[in-house]
TIKE-758179 format. One record per residue (C-alpha): x, y, z; residue in one letter. Coordinates in steps of 0.05 Angstrom, whole numbers, padded with zeros to 5 digits, always signed. Example, Ala and Ser with C-alpha at 12.3 -4.5 7.8 and 13.67 -1.06 7.14 Angstrom:
BEGIN
+00246-00090+00156a/+00273-00021+00143s/
END
This chain:
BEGIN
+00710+00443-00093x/+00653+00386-00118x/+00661+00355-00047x/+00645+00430-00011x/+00581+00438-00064x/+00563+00370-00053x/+00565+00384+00032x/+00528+00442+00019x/+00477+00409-00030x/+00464+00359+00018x/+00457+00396+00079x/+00408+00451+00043x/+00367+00377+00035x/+00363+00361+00094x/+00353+00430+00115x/+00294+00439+00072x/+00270+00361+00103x/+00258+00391+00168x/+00238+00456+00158x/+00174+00436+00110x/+00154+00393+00165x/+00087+00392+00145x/+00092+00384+00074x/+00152+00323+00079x/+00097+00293+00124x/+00045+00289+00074x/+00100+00274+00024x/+00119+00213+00065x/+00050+00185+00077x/+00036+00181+00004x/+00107+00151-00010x/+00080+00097+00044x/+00018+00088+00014x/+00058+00075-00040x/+00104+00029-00020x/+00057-00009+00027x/+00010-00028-00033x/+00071-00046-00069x/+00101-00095-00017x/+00041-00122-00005x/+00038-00146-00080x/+00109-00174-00057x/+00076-00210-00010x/+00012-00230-00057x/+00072-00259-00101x/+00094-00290-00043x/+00033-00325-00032x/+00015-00339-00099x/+00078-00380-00112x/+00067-00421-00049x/-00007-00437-00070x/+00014-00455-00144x/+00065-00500-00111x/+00013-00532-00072x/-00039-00542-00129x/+00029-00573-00167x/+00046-00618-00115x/-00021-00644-00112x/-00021-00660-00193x/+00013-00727-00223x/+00005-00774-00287x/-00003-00848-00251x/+00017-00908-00292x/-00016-00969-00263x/+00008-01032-00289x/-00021-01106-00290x/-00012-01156-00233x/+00023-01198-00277x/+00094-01150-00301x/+00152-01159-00287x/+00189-01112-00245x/+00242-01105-00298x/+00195-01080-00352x/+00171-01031-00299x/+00239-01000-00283x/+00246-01003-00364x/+00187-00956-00357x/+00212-00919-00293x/+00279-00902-00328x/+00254-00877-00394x/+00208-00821-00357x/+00253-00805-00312x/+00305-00768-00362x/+00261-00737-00400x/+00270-00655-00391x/+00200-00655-00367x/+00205-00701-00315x/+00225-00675-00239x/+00205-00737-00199x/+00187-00812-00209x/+00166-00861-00151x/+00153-00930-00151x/+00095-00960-00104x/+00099-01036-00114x/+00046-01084-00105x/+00050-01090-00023x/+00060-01018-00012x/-00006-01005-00064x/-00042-01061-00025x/-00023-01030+00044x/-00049-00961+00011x/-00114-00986-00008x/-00126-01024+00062x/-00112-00951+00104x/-00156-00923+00049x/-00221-00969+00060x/-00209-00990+00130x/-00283-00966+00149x/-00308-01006+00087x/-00315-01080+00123x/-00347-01111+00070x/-00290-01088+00023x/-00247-01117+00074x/-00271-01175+00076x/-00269-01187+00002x/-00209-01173+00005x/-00186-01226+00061x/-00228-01279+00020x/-00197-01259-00047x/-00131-01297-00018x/-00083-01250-00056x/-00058-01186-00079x/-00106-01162-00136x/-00068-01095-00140x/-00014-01080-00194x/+00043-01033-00181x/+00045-00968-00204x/+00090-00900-00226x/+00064-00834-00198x/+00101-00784-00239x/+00103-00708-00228x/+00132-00656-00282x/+00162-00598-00272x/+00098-00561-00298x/+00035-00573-00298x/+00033-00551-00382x/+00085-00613-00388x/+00039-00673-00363x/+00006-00677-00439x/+00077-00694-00462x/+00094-00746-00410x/+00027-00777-00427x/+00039-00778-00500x/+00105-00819-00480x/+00071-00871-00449x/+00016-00871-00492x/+00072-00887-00550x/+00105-00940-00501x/+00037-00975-00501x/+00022-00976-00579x/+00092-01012-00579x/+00079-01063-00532x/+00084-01039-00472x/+00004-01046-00467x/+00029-01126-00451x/+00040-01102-00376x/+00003-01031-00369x/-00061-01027-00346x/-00080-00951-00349x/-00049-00873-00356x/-00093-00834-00306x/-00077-00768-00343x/-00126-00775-00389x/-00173-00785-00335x/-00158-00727-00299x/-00138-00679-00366x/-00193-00630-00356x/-00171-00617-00287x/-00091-00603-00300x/-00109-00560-00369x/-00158-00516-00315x/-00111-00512-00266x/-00058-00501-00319x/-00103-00439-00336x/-00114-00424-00274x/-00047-00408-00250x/-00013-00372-00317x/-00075-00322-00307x/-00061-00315-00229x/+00011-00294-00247x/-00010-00248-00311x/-00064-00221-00273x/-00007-00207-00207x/+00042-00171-00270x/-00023-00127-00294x/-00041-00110-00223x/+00033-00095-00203x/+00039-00054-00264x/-00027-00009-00262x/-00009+00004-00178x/+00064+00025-00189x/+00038+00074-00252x/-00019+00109-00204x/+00036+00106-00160x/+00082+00143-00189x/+00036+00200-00206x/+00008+00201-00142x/+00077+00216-00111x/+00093+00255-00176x/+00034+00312-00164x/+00050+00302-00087x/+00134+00320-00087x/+00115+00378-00143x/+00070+00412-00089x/+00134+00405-00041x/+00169+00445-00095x/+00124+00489-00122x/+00115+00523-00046x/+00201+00542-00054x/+00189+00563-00115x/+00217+00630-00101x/+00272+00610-00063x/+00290+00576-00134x/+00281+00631-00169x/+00321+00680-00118x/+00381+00626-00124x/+00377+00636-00203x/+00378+00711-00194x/+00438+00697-00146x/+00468+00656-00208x/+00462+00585-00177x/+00476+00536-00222x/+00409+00484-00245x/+00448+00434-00220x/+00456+00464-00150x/+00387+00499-00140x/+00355+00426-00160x/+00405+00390-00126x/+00367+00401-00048x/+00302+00373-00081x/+00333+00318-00103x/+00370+00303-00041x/+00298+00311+00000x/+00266+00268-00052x/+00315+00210-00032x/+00301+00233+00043x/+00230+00212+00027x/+00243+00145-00007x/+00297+00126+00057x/+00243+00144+00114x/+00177+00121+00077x/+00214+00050+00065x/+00239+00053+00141x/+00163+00065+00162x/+00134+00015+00106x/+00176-00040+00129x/+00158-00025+00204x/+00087-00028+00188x/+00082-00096+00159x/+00114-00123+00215x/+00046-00124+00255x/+00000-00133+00192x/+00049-00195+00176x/+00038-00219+00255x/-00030-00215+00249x/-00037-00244+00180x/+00004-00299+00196x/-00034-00358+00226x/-00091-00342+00172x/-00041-00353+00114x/-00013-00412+00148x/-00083-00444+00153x/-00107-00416+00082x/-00041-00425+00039x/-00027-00501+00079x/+00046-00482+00114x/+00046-00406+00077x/+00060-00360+00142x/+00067-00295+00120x/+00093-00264+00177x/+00152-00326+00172x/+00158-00294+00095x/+00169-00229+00122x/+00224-00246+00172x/+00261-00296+00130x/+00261-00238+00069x/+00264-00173+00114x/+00323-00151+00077x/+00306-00167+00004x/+00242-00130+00016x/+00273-00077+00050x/+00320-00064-00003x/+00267-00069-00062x/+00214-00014-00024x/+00281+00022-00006x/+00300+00027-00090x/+00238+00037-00104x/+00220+00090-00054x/+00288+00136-00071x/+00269+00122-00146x/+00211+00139-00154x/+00220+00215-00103x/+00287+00229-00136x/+00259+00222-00210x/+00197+00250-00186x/+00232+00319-00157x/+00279+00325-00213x/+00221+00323-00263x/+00187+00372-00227x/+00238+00421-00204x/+00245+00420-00286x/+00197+00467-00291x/+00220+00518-00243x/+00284+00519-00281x/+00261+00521-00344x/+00312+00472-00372x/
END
């Protein structure tokens, strides 16, 4: 018996899906309006991470030391930072690889040169370069060192560039918890406008069967069943508007994609796209049915008068 309503419930849906032509077609284009400014915050997220990535990867606290130490105080040094919690990579450039380093650097520079070849020696120290795991953690790998120096370890270290460079990392440090707060509040006021957008949209669907409604209530239809068809074309909406969505970015992504790549530094878009069709599809696909489903049975509410 539920199996039979159900059939019936379901076919009245799709019934209803194809004869409102019109009206499911102007359903469906705000449902992909929708969802289209929605995945293309997915996508803005998508970029976003990559280009915070790249401003992190670019960011380091350098410990240079003196000609003169000893390789063993410096792996002393090495193997303190590296387990600290904040710590996610610590590399050691010693003195030939930091003298190579400076040559390919001032190659150009011939008088520096040949200074350099007169000098007779290596004048460069070695050195740490040490990245964190965020950029709000580089104050408390500097504070480390700066503790390892007022205990003697100021013997064999020359300088901390962090506090050199701490204006830049706090800026950038801004700079990237706003990018993601302002991506939350953006994300947030779209998928509200959204979902009254669609809202208004489904409840003009209804409101032209409102009399069929109210002949099935005469006929003593259940609330359940007369809403049920709604519903099921609500879903209807969500399924095809995701289908379309997903089709659409596939040319925006294509054309997008060398830009990003060239913008972002390695960030193709279109690559993004194709590596997370299905996690994309699936999130427009929940969010689609969600938001037409809740949307219809809210609206059919008032037809009902439940």
């Amino acid at each position: 018996m539920f199996f039979t309503k159900l059939k019936r419930v379901i076919r009245a849906g799709f019934m209803s899906f194809w004869r409102n032509g019109w009206v499911s077609l102007a359903s469906i284009l705000v449902v992909v309006i929708t969802l289209f400014t929605i995945g293309s915050l997915v996508f803005f997220k998508g970029g976003l991470d990559a280009l915070v990535a790249q401003l992190k990867d670019k960011v380091d606290i350098t410990v240079y030391f003196k000609p003169e130490a000893q390789e063993q105080d410096i792996m002393t040094i090495k193997t303190a930072v590296s387990k600290l919690s904040e710590t996610k990579d610590v590399a050691y450039v010693d003195r030939e690889q930091a003298l190579e380093s400076f040559k390919e650097r001032n190659k150009n520079n011939a008088l520096l040169m040949q200074s350099l070849d007169e000098l007779g020696e290596n004048p460069l120290g070695a050195s740490l370069n040490i990245k964190a795991k965020e950029i709000s953690q580089y104050e408390s790998i500097a504070n480390f060192l700066n503790s390892h120096m007022n205990s003697g370890a100021s013997d064999y270290i020359d300088k901390i560039n962090y506090f050199e460079n701490k204006r830049v990392i706090e800026r950038l440090s801004v700079l990237t918890d706003s990018a993601q707060r302002f991506g939350v509040i953006i994300s947030l006021v779209l998928a509200g406008v959204a979902i009254l957008v669609t809202f208004n949209t489904i409840r003009l669907t209804i409101y032209s069967s409102r009399e069929e409604i109210e002949v099935m209530r005469l006929v003593g239809a259940s609330n359940k069943f007369a809403s049920g068809p709604f519903i099921v074309e609500g879903v209807m909406y969500g399924v095809v508007s995701a289908i379309i969505t997903m089709i659409m970015f596939f040319p925006v992504t294509m054309w997008l994609g060398a830009l990003t790549e060239n913008f972002l530094s390695g960030m193709n878009v279109y690559n993004y796209y194709i590596q997370n069709f299905g996690q994309i599809f699936v999130i427009l696909l929940i969010i689609g049915v969600l938001i037409c489903s809740v949307s219809s049975f809210i609206a059919i509410r008032r037809y009902l008068r439940v």
